[in-house]
C-alpha positions as CSV (number, residue, x, y, z in Angstrom):
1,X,-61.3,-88.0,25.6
2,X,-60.8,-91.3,25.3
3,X,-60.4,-93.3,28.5
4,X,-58.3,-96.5,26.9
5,X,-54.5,-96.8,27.9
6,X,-52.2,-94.6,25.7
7,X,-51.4,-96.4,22.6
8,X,-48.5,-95.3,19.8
9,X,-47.9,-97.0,15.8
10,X,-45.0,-97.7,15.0
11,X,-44.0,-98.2,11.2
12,X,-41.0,-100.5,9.8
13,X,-41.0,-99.1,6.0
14,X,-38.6,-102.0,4.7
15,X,-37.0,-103.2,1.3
16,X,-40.2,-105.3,0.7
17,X,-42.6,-104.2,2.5
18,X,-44.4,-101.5,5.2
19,X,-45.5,-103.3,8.5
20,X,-47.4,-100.5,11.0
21,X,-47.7,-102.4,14.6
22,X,-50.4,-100.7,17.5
23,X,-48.7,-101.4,20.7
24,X,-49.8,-100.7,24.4
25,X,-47.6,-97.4,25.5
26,X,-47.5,-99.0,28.8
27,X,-47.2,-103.1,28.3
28,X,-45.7,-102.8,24.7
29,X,-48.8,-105.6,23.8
30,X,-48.7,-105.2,20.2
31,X,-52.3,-105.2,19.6
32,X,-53.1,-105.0,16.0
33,X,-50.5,-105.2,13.0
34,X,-50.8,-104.1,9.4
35,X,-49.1,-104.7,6.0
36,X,-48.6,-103.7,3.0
37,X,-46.3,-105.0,0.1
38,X,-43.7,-102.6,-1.9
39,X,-42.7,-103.0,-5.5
40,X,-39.1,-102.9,-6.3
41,X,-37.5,-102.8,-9.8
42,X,-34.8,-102.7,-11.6
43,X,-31.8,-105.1,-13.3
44,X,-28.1,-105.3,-13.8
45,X,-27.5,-103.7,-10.6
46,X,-30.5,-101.2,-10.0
47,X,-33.1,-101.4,-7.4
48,X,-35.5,-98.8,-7.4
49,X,-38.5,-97.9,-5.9
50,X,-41.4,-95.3,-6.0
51,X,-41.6,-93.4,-2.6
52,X,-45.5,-92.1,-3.3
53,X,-45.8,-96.3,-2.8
54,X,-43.7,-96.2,0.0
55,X,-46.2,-93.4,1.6
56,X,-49.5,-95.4,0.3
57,X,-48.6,-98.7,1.5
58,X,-47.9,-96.7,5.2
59,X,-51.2,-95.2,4.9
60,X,-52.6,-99.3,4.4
61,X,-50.5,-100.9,7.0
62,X,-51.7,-98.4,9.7
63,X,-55.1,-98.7,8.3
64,X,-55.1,-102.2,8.4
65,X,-53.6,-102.2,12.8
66,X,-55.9,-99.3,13.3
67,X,-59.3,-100.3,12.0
68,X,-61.9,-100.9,14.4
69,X,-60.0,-99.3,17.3
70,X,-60.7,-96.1,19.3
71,X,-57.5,-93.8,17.8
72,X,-58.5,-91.2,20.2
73,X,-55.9,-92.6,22.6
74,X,-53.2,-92.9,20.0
75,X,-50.6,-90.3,21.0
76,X,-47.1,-91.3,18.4
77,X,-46.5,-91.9,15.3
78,X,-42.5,-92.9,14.3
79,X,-41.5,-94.3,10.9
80,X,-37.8,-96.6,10.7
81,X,-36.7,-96.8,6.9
82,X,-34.3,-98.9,4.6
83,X,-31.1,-97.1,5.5
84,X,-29.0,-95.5,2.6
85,X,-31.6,-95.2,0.0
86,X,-31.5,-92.2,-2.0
87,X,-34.8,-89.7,-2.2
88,X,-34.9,-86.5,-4.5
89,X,-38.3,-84.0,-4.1
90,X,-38.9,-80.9,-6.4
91,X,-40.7,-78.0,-4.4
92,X,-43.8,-79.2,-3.8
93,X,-41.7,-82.4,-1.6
94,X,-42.6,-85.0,-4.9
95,X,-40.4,-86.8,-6.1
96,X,-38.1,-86.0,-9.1
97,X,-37.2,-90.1,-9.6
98,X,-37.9,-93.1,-8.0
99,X,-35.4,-93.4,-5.1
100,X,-32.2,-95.2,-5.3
101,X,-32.2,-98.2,-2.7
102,X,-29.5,-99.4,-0.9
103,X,-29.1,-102.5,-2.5
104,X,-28.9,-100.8,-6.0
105,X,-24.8,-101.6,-6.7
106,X,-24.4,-99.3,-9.8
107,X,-22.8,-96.8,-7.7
108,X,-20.0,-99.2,-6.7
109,X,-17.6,-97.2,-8.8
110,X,-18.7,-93.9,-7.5
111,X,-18.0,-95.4,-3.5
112,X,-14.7,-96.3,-4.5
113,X,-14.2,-93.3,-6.4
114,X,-14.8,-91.4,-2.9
115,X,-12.5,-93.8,-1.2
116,X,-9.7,-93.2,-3.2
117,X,-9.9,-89.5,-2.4
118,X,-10.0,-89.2,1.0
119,X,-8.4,-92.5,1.9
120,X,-9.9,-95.3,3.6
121,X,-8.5,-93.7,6.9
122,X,-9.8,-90.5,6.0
123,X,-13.3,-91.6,5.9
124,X,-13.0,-93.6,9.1
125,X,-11.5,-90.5,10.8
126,X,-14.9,-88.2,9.8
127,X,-17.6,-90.7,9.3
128,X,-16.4,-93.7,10.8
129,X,-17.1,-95.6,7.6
130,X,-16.0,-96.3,4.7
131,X,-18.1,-95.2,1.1
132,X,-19.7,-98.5,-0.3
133,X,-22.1,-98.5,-3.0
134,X,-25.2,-98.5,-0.4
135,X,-24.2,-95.4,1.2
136,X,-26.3,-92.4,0.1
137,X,-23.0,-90.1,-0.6
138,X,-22.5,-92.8,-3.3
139,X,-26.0,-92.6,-5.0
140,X,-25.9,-89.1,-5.0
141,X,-22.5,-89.0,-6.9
142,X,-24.2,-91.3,-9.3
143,X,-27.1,-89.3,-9.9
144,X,-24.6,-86.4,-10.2
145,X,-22.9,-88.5,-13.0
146,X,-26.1,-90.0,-14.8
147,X,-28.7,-87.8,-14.3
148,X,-27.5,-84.9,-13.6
149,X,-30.5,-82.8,-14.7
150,X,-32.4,-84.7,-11.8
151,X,-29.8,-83.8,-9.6
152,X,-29.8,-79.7,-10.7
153,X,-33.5,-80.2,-9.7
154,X,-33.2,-81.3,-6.5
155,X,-35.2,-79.2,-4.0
156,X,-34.1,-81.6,-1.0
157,X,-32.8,-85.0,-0.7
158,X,-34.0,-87.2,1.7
159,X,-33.5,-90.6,3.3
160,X,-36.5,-92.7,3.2
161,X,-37.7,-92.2,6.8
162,X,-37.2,-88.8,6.5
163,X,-39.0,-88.9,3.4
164,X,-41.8,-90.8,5.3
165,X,-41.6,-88.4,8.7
166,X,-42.2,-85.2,6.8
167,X,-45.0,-86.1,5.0
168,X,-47.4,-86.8,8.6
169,X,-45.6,-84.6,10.4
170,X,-45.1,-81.3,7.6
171,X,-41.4,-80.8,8.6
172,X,-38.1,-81.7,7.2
173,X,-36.4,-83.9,10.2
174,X,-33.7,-86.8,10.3
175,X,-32.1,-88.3,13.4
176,X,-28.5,-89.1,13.9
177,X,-28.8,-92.9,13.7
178,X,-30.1,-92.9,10.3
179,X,-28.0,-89.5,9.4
180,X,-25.1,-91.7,10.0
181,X,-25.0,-93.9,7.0
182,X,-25.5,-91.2,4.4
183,X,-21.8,-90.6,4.0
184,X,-21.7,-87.2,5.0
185,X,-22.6,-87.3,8.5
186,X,-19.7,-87.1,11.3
187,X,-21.6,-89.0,14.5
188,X,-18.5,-87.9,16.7
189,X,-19.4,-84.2,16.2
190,X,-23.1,-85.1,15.9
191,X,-23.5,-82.7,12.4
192,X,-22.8,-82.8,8.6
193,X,-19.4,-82.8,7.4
194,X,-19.5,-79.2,5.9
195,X,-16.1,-80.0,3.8
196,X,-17.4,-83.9,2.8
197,X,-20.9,-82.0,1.2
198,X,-18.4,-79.7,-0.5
199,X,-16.3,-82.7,-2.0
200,X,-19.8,-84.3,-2.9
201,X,-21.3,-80.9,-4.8
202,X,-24.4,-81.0,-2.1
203,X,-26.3,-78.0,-0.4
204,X,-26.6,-78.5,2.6
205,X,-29.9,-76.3,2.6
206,X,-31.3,-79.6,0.6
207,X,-30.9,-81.5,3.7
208,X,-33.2,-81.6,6.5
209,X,-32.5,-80.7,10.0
210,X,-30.8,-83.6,12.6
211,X,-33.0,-84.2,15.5
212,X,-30.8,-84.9,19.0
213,X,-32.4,-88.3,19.0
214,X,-35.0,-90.5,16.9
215,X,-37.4,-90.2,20.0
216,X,-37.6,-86.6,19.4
217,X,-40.9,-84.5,18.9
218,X,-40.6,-83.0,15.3
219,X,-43.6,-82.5,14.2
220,X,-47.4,-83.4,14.6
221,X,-49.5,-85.5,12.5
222,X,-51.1,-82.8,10.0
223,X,-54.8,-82.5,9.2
224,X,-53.9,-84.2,5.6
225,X,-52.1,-87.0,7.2
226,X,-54.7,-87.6,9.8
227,X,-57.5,-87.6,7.1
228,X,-55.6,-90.4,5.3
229,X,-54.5,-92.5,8.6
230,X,-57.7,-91.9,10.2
231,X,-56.0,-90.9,13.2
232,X,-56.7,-87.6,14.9
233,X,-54.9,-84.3,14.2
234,X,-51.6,-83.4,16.3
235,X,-50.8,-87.0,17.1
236,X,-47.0,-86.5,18.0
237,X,-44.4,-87.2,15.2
238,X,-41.0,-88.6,16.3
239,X,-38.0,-87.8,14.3
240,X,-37.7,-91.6,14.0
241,X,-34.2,-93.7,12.3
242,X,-33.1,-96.1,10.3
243,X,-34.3,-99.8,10.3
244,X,-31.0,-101.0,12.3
245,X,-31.3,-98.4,14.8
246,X,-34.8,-98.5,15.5
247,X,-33.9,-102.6,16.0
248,X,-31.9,-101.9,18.6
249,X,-34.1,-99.8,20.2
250,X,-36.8,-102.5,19.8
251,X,-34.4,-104.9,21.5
252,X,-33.7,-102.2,24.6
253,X,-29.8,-102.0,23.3
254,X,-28.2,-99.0,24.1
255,X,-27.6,-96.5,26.6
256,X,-30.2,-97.5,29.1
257,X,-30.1,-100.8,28.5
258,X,-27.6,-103.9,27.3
259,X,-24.2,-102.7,25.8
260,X,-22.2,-104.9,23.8
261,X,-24.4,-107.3,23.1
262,X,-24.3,-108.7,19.5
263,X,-27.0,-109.2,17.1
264,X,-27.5,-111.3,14.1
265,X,-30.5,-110.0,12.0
266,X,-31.2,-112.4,9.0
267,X,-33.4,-111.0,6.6
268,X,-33.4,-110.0,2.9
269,X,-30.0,-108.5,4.1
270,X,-27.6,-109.7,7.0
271,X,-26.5,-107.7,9.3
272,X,-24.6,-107.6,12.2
273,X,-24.6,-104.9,15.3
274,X,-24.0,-104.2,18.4
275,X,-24.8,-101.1,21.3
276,X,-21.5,-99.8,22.4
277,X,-20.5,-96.3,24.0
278,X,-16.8,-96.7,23.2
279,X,-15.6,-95.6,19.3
280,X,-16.4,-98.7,17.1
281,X,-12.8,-99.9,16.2
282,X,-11.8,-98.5,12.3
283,X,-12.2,-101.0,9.7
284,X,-13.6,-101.4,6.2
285,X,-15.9,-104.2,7.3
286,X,-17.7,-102.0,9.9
287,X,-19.9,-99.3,9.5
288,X,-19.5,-96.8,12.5
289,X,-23.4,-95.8,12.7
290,X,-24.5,-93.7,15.4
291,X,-27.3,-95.1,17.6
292,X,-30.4,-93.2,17.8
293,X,-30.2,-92.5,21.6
294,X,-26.7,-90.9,21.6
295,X,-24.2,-94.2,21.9
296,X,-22.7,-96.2,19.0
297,X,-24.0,-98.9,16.6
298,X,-21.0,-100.7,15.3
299,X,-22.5,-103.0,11.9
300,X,-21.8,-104.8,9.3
301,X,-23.8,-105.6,5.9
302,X,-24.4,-108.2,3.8
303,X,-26.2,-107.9,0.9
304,X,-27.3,-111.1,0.4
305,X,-29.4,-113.3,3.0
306,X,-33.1,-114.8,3.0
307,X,-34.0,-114.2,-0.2
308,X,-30.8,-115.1,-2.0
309,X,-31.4,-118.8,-0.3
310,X,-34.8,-118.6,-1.2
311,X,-33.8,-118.1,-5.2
312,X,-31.7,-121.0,-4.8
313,X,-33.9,-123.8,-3.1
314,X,-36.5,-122.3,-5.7
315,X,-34.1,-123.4,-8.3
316,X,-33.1,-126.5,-6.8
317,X,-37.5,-127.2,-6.3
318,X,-36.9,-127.4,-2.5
319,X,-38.6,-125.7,0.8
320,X,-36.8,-123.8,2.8
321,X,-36.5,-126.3,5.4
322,X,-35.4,-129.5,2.5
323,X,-31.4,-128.7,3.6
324,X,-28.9,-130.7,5.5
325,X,-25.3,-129.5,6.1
326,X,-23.2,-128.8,2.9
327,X,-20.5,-131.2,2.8
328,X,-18.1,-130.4,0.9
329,X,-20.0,-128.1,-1.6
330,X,-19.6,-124.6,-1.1
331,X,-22.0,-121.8,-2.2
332,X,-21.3,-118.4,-1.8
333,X,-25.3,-116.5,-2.3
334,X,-23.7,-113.5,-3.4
335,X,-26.8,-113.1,-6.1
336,X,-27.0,-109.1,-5.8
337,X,-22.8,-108.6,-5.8
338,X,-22.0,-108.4,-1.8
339,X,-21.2,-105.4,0.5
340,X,-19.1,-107.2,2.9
341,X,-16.6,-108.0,1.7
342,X,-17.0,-105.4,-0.8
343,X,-17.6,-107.2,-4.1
344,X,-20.1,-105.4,-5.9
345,X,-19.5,-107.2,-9.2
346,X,-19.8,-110.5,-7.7
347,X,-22.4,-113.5,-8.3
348,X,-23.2,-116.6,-7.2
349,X,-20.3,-119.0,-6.3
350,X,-20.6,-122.9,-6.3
351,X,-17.7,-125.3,-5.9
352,X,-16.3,-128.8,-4.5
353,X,-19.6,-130.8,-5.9
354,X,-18.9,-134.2,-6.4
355,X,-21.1,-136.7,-7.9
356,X,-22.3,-137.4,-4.6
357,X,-23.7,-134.3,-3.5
358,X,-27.3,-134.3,-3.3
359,X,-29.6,-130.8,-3.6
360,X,-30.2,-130.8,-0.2
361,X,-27.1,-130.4,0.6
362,X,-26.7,-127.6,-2.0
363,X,-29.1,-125.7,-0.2
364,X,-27.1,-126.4,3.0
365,X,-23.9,-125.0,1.6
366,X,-26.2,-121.9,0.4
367,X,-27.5,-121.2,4.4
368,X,-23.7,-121.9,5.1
369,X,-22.5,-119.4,2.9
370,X,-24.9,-116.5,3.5
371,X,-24.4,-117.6,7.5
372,X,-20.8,-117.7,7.0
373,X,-20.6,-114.3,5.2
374,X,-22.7,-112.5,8.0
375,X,-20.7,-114.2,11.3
376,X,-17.8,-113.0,9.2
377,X,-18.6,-109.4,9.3
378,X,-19.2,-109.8,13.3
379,X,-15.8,-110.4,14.0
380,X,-15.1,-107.0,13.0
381,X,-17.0,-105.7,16.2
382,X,-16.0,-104.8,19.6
383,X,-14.6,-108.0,21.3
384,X,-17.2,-109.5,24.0
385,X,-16.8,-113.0,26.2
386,X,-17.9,-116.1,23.9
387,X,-20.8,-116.3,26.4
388,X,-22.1,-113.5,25.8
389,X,-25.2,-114.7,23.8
390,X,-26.1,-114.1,19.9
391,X,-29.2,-112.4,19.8
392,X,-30.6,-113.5,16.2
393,X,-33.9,-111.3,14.7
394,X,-35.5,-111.0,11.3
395,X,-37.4,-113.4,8.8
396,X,-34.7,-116.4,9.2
397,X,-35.0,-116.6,13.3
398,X,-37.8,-118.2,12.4
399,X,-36.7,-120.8,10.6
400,X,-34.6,-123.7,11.8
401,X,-32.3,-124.0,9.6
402,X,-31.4,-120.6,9.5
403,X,-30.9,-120.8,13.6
404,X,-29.1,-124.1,13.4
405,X,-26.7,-123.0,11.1
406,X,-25.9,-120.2,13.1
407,X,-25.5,-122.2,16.1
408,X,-23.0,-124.8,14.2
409,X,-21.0,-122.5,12.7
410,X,-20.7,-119.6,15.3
411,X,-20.5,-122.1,18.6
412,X,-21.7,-119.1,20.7
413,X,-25.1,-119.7,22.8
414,X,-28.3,-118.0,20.9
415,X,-31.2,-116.1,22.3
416,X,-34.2,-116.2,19.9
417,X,-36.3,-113.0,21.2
418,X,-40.4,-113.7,21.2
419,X,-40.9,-110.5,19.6
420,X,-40.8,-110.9,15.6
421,X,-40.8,-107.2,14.4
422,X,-38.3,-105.3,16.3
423,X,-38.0,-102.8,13.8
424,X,-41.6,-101.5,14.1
425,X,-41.4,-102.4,17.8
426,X,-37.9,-99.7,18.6
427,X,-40.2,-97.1,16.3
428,X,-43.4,-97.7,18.6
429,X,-41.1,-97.0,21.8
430,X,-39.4,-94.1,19.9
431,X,-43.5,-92.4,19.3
432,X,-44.0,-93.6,23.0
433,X,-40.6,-91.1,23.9
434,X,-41.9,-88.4,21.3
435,X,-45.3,-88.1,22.9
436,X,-44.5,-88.3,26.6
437,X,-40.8,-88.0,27.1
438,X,-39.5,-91.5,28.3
439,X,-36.4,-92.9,27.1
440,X,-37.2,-95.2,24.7
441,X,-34.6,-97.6,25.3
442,X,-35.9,-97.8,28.9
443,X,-39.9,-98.2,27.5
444,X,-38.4,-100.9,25.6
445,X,-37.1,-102.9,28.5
446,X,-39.4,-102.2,30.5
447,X,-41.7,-104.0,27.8
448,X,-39.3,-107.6,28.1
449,X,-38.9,-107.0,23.9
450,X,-35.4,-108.4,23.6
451,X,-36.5,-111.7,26.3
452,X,-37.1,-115.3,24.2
453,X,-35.7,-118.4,24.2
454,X,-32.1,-119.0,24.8
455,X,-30.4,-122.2,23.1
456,X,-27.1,-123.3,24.4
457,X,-23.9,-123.4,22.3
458,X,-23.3,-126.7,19.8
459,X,-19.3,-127.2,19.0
460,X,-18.2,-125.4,16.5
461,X,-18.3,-126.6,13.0
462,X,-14.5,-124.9,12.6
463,X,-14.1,-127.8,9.6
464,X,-16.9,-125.7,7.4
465,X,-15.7,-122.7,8.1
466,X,-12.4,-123.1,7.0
467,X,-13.0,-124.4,3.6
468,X,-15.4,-121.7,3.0
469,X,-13.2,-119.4,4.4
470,X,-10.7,-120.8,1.7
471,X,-12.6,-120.3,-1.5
472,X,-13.6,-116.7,-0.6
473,X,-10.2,-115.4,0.3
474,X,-8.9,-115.1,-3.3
475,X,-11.6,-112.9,-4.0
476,X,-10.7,-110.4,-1.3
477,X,-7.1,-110.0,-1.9
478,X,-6.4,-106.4,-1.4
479,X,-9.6,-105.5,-0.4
């Protein structure tokens, strides 16, 4: 036996990319990190990816944080996925298609399709969202429509984490954070919606089974998986979640740690959350996830973020950082369509140039609009005290634009946690709760993940707001 502290790996499998982190079980020192890039493809609305990729670029990324260590003392293994993607297997668990992804907007008519049947409020009522294009449900309708020999094929459907989780550990497990943004998943009840899986022409014997929390034992790492990891046999599996959820582990929100505390998470999507234990508030805007430890996880979506400001200072021949404030150009990013608001069919939107405005400050109004866009979506959650700190996460925390923006146009103070990847962080504290029973919330704290710099509030830029609030509100009328 080894005599080394106990360590656990936890995986972020993302849009772009798989990171696998080795963290300390009892510090939370993340001692070794790997990486491996995905490929996504895919036009005029589709994004698509191979899942055999997903699980070779996880077998590289742990690879990578685990070479040159003694794996002897690594005791769990927990994998946080994309959220929504959709993931087909025949019988032998391969995959019938590559999986749809949740940014893939060609089943925007089949989400509101689903709306119009149950109502807005109806979906609220049993899922506490409302069907978008990203939601699984909506894929799976599509596939139905457009495939439907793939879909007559189906041995089980899968969320990418699952997908992920039952090839180390040899069983069929979700959790209810990551359950809850399929579409057919009721968090109040904690189980599918029997009559939603009848509306949607799904078995639910193609579903895997719901694990009470994402820090639950499902499985242990099998003698195939271990060969490929280089990790030893019967390493403990966690049921693991869904990117958000597992973020807000990594950050110790949630039951045994901060409640209603908001987040900002700028990456190649925007999101907004928060840990709450009352019923998120029923609205369009927010998605009522489940959190993986048994309380809520209120959030909003944006589709377009980092990389939609990337494409633009590419285009304009400018570093991320060559920006200044917008003026009185505005650019709405909405490259990919957007979520929220839900405008699917939407692109890029620039106005109010004047012969003046320089490309710097086209950039600016670009952060400003994808900023904008996500703050927008946070006034849909639970109402907290303007003091109550911004936590901001993801790719564009680090950058200072990004964080400025944020600061000018929110007001609120900012807290800019050390930590970088909280995603693979929350899954290393769900493996440590898999393989010795702590609350992973709790290890999470106990590891200072969600501590960092805190940056007092600026005034609030209320003039930039306005005008950008102006140009998008024709385009939301009745929606």
């Amino acid at each position: 036996m080894s005599s080394s502290p106990p360590l656990v790996i936890g995986v972020d499998s993302s849009t772009q990319s798989t990171k696998a982190v080795l963290v300390d079980a009892v510090t939370g020192a993340v001692l070794a990190t790997g990486r491996a890039p995905h490929t996504v493809s895919g036009r005029a609305g589709a994004r698509e990816s191979d899942p055999e990729e997903w699980w070779r670029a996880l077998v590289a990324a742990v690879g990578a944080a685990v070479r040159g260590r003694d794996t002897r003392a690594v005791t769990g293994i927990a994998v946080a996925g994309q959220q929504h993607g959709l993931v087909v297997l025949d019988a032998a668990s391969r995959p019938l298609r590559p999986a749809l992804l949740w940014n893939d907007t060609r089943s925007a008519p089949q989400a509101a399709a689903l709306t119009a049947e149950l109502g807005a409020d109806g979906w609220l009522a049993r899922t506490g969202s409302v069907p978008v294009a990203s939601f699984t449900a909506a894929k799976w309708r599509w596939l139905c429509a457009h495939e439907p020999g793939t879909a007559g094929r189906a041995a089980a459907v899968r969320l990418p984490h699952d997908f992920l989780t039952g090839r180390l550990g040899g069983r069929a497990a979700t959790d209810p954070g990551d359950a809850s943004g399929t579409g057919w998943y009721d968090p109040a009840a904690g189980a599918y919606d029997t009559g939603l899986l009848d509306l949607l022409g799904l078995d639910p014997a193609l579903l895997p089974a719901v694990a009470p929390t994402g820090a639950t034992r499902v499985g242990a790492l099998t003698a195939a998986a271990a060969r490929e990891l280089g990790l030893p046999e019967g390493v403990a599996v966690a049921a693991g979640t869904g990117d958000n959820m597992a973020a807000a582990v990594g950050l110790g929100l949630g039951g045994r740690g901060l409640l209603d505390h908001p987040v900002v998470s700028l990456g190649t999507s925007g999101t907004v959350f928060t840990a709450t234990r009352a019923r998120p508030p029923g609205t369009a805007a927010l998605a009522g996830f489940a959190a993986t430890d048994g309380t809520r996880l209120p959030l909003g979506c944006t589709l377009n973020c980092t990389l939609a400001v990337d494409k633009v200072a590419g285009l304009l021949g400018l570093g991320r950082e060559d920006a200044e404030p917008g003026g009185e150009a505005v650019l709405l990013p909405y490259l990919d369509g957007e979520r929220t608001p839900d405008l699917p069919g939407a692109s890029g939107l620039l106005t109010g140039v004047r012969h003046t405005t320089t490309p710097r400050q086209v950039l600016g109004a670009a952060y400003e609009g994808a900023v904008f866009t996500v703050l927008r979506a946070a006034e849909a959650l639970p109402r907290v005290g303007r003091d109550v700190p911004l936590r901001v996460i993801g790719g564009g925390a680090r950058g200072r634009f990004w964080v400025e923006t944020v600061r000018r146009l929110s007001g609120r103070p900012v807290v800019l946690p050390r930590t970088a990847e909280f995603t693979a962080l929350g899954a290393a504290a769900l493996a440590a709760g898999a393989a010795a029973g702590p609350d992973p919330v709790a290890v999470a704290v106990s590891w200072g993940a969600g501590e960092g710099a805190a940056l007092p509030p600026v005034p609030r830029d209320r003039e930039t707001w306005e005008r950008i609030e102006a140009v998008l509100a024709p385009l939301t009328v009745g929606r």
